[in-house]
C-alpha positions in Angstrom: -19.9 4.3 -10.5 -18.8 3.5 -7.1 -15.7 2.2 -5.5 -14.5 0.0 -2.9 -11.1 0.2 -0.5 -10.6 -2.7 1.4 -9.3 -2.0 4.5 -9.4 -5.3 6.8 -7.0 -8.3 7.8 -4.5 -9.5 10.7 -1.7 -7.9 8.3 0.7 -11.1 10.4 3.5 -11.4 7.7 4.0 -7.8 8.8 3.9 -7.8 12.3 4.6 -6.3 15.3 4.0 -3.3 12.8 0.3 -4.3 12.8 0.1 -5.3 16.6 -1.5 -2.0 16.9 -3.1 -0.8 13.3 -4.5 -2.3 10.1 -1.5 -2.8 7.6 -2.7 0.0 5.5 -2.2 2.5 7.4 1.2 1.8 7.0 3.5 4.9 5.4 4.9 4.7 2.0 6.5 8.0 1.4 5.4 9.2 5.0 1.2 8.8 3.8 -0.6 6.1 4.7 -0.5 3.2 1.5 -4.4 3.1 1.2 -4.2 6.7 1.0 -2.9 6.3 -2.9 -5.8 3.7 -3.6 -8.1 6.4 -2.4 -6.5 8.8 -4.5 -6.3 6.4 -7.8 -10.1 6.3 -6.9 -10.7 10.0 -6.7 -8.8 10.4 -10.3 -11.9 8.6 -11.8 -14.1 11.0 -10.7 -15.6 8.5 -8.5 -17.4 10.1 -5.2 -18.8 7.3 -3.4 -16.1 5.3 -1.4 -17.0 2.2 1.3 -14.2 1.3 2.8 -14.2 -2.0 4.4 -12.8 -2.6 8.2 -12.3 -5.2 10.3 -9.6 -6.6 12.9 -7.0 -4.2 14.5 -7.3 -0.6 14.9 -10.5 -0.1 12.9 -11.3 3.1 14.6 -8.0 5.0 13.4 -9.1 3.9 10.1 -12.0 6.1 10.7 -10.6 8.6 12.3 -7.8 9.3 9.5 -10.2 9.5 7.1 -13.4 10.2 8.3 -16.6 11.4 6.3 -14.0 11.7 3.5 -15.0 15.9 3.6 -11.3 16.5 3.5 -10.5 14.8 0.3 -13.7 15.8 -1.1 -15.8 12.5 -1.7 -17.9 10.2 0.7 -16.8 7.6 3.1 -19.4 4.6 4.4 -18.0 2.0 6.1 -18.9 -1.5 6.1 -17.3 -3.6 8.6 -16.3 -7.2 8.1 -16.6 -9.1 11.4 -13.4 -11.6 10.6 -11.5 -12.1 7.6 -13.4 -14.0 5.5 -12.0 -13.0 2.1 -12.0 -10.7 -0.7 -15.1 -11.9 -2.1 -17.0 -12.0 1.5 -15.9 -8.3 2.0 -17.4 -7.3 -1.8 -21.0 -9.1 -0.8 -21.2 -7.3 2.6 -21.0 -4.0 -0.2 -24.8 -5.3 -1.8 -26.3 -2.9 -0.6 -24.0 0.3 -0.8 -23.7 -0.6 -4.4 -27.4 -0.1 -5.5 -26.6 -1.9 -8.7 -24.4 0.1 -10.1 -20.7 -0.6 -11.1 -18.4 -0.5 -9.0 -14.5 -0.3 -8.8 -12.6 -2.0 -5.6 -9.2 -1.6 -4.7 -7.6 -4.0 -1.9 -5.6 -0.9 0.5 -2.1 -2.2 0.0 -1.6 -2.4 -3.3 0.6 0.8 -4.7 0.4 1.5 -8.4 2.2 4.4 -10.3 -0.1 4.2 -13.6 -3.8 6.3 -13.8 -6.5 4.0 -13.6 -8.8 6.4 -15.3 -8.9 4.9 -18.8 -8.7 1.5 -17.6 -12.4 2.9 -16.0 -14.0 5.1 -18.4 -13.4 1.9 -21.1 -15.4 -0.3 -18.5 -18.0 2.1 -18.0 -19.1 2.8 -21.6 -18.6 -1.6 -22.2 -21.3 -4.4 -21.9 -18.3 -6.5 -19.9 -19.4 -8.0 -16.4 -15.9 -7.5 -15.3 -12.5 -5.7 -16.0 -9.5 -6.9 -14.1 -5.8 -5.4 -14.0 -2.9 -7.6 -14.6 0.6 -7.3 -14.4 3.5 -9.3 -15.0 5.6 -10.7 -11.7 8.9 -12.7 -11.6 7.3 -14.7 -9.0 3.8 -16.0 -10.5 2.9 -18.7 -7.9 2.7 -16.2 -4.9 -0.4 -14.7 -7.2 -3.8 -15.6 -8.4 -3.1 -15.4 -12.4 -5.1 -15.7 -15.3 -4.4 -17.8 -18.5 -4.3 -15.3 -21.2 -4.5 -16.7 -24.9 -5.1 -15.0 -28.0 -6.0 -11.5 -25.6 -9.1 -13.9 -24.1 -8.8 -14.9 -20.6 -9.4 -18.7 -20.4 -8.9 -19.3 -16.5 -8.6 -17.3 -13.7 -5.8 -19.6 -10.6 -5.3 -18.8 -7.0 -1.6 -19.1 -6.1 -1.0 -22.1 -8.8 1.9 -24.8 -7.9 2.7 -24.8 -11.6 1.7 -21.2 -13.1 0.2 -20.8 -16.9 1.9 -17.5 -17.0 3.3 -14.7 -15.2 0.0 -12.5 -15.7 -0.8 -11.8 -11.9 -4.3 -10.6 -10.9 -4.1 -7.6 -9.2 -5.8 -6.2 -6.3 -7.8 -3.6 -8.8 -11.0 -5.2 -10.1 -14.2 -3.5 -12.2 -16.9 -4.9 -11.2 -21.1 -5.1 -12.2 -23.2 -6.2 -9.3 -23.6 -9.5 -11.4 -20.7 -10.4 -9.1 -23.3 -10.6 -5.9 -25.0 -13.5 -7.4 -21.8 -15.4 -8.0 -20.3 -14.8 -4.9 -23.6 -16.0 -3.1 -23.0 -19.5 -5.0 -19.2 -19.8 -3.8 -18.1 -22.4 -1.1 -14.9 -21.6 1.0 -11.2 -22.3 -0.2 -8.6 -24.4 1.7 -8.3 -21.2 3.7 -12.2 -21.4 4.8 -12.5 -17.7 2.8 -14.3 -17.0 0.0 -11.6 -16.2 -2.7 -12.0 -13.2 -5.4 -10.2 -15.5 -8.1 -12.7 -18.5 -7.8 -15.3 -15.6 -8.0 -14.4 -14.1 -11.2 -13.1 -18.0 -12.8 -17.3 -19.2 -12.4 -17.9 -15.3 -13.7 -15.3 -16.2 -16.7 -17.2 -19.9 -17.0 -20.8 -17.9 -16.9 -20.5 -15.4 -19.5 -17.3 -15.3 -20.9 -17.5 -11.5 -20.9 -14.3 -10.3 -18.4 -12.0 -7.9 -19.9 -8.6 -7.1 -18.7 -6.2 -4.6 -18.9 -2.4 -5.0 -18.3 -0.5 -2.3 -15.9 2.8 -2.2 -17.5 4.1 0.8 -15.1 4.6 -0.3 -11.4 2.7 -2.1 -9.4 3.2 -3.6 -6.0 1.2 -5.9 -3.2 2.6 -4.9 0.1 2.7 -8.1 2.1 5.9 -7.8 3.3 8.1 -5.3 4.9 10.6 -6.0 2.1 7.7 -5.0 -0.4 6.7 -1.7 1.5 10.6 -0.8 1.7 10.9 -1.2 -2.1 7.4 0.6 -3.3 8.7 3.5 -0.5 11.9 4.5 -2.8 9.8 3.7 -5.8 7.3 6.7 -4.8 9.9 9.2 -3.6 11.5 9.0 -6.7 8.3 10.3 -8.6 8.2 12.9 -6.1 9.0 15.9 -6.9 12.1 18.0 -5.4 11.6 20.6 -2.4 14.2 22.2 -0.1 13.9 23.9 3.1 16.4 27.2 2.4 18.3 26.3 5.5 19.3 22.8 3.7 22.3 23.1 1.1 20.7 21.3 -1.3 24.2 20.8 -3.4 25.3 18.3 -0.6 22.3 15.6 -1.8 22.7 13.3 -4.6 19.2 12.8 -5.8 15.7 13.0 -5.2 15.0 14.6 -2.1 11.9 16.0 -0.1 12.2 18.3 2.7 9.0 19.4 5.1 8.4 22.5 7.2 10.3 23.4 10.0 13.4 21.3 9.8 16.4 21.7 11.3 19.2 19.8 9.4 22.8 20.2 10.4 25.5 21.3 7.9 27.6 18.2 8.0 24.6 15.4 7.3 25.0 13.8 4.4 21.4 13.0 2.2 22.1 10.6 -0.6 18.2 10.4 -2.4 16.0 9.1 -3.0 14.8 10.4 0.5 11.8 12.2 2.3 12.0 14.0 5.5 8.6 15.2 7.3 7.7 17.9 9.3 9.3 19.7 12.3 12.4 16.9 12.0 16.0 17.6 13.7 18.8 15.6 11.9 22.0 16.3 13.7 25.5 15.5 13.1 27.5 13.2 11.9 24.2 11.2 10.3 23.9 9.9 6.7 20.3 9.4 5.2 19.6 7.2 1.8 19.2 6.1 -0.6 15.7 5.0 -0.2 14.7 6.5 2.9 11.9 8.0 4.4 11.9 9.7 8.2 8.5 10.6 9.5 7.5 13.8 11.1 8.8 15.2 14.3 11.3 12.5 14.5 15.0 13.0 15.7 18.2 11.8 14.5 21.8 12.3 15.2 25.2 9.7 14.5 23.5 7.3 12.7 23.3 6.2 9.1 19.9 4.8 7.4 19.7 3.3 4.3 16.7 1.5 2.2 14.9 1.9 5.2 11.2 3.9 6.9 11.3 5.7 10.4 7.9 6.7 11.0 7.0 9.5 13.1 8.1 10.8 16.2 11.0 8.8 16.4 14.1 9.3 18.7 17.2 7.8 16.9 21.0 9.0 18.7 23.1 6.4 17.8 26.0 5.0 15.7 24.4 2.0 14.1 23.8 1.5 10.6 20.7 1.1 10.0 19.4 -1.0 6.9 16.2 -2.7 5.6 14.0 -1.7 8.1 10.8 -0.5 9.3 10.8 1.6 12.7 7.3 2.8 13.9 5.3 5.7 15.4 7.2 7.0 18.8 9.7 4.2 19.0 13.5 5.1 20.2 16.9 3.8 19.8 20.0 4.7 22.0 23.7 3.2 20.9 26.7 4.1 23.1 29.5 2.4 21.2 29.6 2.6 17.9 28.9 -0.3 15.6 30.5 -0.6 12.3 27.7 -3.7 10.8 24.5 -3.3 9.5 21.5 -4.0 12.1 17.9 -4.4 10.2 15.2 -3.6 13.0 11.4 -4.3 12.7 10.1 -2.2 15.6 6.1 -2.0 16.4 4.8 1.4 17.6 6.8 2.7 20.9 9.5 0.3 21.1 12.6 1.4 22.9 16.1 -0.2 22.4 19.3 1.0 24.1 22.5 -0.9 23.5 
């Protein structure tokens, strides 16, 4: 088998974050989101990997992950000259394929659950297609399959009036069978080709798709409140380390610690929280729950809560910070202090003084 990262898209419900890098670069737990895909991938024993690029900040893509010799597999790229869905992005994969099956994972979705039995049941099967499922609270912001009597009967981008709560997720088995179908496909309202209509004319073909449910957690990262949430959901699977300057008895919960960090006897960490690398928190701040701070980034005065400071941040102030995102090399300076909340959504090397 082979698999498939896709790695492309404008990313907009997230910017200025993705004014200057693809979406999936973005951290989750201070590593790059498509970075788990990758690593769900690897689990299967899969060795092969295209990854997909197209739009913004293709080449750190490439340069992040390279020939893939560091995780020990093999990277090809494809790239996708604009976004013309899912299903456009698998066909431009014909060839890397070589009819064989084929596993694809769209970069920002994060899932807790091994995928490996989910693939090794599609491998030894005669189905054309295994898809994942999951249930949401919110089924019309999903494609979703009608499931009855554990058949899919209909596979339904985004439906006004939802059959069930059974959302497609962005992990799909795959034969190349799925080449021919996509080459019959006319565009959606959206002028892409969509996965879901895809794998519906599959469904009405054959009637041979499989699916499997994910009942652990699962999460499509569209939003900044969605990266946010799946960022305290993975720190708390984490497991605990301490630097021995840091009094670990002053944190309530989980709580990561990287090398070289200089934390200051009266911070207060309330986990779930992960600190990178070569960090300096100084006094008087307060950290979690459900944070992460990236690596070489300072911090002194300020609290942060349910919230992701990337790396090489420069943070001396007295806000409260809440729900927010704060990228790569961006600073904020606060004279007085401030006793409400502020939410920031800062793009890489913003710089606010107040």
């Amino acid at each position: 088998m082979k698999g498939i990262i896709l790695h492309g898209g404008h990313g907009t419900r997230l910017r200025p974050l993705t004014h200057t890098g693809p979406k999936q670069l973005l951290p989750i737990a201070n590593k790059p989101m498509s970075e788990y895909c990758l690593e769900s991938i690897i689990e299967t024993g899969i060795k092969d990997i295209a990854i997909i690029i197209g739009g913004v900040g293709s080449d750190k893509v490439k340069e992040y992950y390279g020939n893939g010799g560091k995780f020990g597999v093999n990277i090809t790229y494809v790239e996708q000259d604009e976004p013309k869905g899912i299903a456009h992005a698998i066909r431009l994969c014909k060839e890397f394929i070589n009819n064989e099956k084929f596993l694809v994972f769209l970069g920002d979705n994060i899932i807790q659950k091994s995928i490996v039995e989910f693939t090794e049941r599609f491998k030894n099967s005669n189905f054309d297609s295994t898809i994942l499922l999951c249930e949401v609270n919110n089924p019309s912001r999903f494609g979703i399959a009608e499931v009855k009597n554990n058949k899919i009967l209909k596979i339904i981008e985004k439906p006004k009036n939802p059959p069930s709560n059974l959302a497609v997720t962005g992990i799909y088995l795959l034969t190349p069978k799925i080449f021919n179908i996509i080459d019959d496909l006319k565009p959606s309202w959206r002028n892409e080709l969509e996965i879901t209509d895809a794998l519906d004319n599959l469904l009405k073909q054959n009637d041979n798709i499989s699916y499997e449910i994910i009942t652990d957690y699962w999460k499509d990262t569209g939003t900044p409140e969605d990266i946010i949430h799946a960022n305290g959901e993975i720190i708390k699977k984490m497991d605990n380390s301490f630097e021995k300057k840091y009094d670990k008895n002053k944190n309530d919960g989980k709580l990561v610690i990287g090398e070289n960090c200089e934390i200051d006897s009266d911070v207060v960490i309330n986990g779930p929280v992960i600190i990178g690398n070569n960090c300096k928190i100084e006094c008087g701040t307060v950290i979690g729950p459900n944070a992460s701070i990236g690596d070489d980034t300072e911090i002194s005065k300020c609290q942060i809560k349910n919230s992701i400071v990337m790396k090489k941040c420069k943070i001396h102030s007295n806000v409260k910070i809440i729900d927010s995102i704060i990228a790569n090399n961006s600073e904020i300076f606060q004279k007085e202090k401030s006793d409400d909340g502020k939410i920031f959504l800062l793009g890489e090397g913003s710089k606010i003084s107040f």
